[in-house]
C-alpha angles and dihedrals in degrees: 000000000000096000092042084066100041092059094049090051098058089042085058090044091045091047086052097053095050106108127247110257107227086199154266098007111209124234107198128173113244115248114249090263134331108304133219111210128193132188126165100185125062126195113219103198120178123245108302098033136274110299121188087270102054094028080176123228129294128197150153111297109143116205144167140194134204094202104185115221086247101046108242126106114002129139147254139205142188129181094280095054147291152284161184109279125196110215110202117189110240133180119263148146079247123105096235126004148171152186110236111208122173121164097178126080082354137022094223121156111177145159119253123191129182131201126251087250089049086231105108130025139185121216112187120186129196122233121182094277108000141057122228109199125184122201118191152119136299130195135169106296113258096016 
């Protein structure tokens, strides 16, 4: 009976020290190398997305992106400036993607996605009632 207790006892204590998951954790593969990406036109669509009969607008924004292999602090940049970037992995169909957070200049949080040959990405960022969305290139970062 005693050591029927006993062994309850450090099972309980054992239960207690186990830590809280905060969730799914994400598994990513890392990107070749650090990448440098660049876009220069952005596509506003309204809520719901752009259709055939309202294909959006799409003008002039340059922007570019230091993604680091891991995910972590990288940097963004838009055509006033630029600053620091915070890359979260996120689950997605997409070979590589990312959650894009700055609070600095900007309050942007957008979605990046990279292509499976690291060479192109979409970053899509939500505004009360539209959708802007960048397509561009990526390569190593410094070539």
């Amino acid at each position: 009976m005693l050591r029927f207790i006993l062994l309850a006892s450090v099972l309980g204590l054992a239960a207690c020290a186990a830590p809280e998951s905060s969730g799914p954790i994400v598994q990513m593969p890392a990107l070749s190398a650090t990448l440098a990406c660049n876009a220069g036109d952005v596509r506003t669509c309204p809520a719901g997305g752009c259709t055939a009969a309202n294909p959006g607008e799409q003008s002039t924004l340059y922007i570019s992106l230091e993604v680091p292999a891991r995910g972590g602090a990288g940097r963004f940049c838009i055509a006033t400036g630029c600053e620091d970037a915070t890359y979260t992995p996120r689950v997605s169909n997409a070979p590589f993607a990312w959650t894009m957070r700055t609070n600095d200049r900007t309050n942007y949080t957008a979605d990046l996605q990279i292509s499976g040959d690291q060479r192109s990405f979409t970053l899509s960022e939500g505004a009360p009632g539209t959708t802007n969305t960048w397509t561009g290139t990526c390569s190593p970062a410094g070539s």
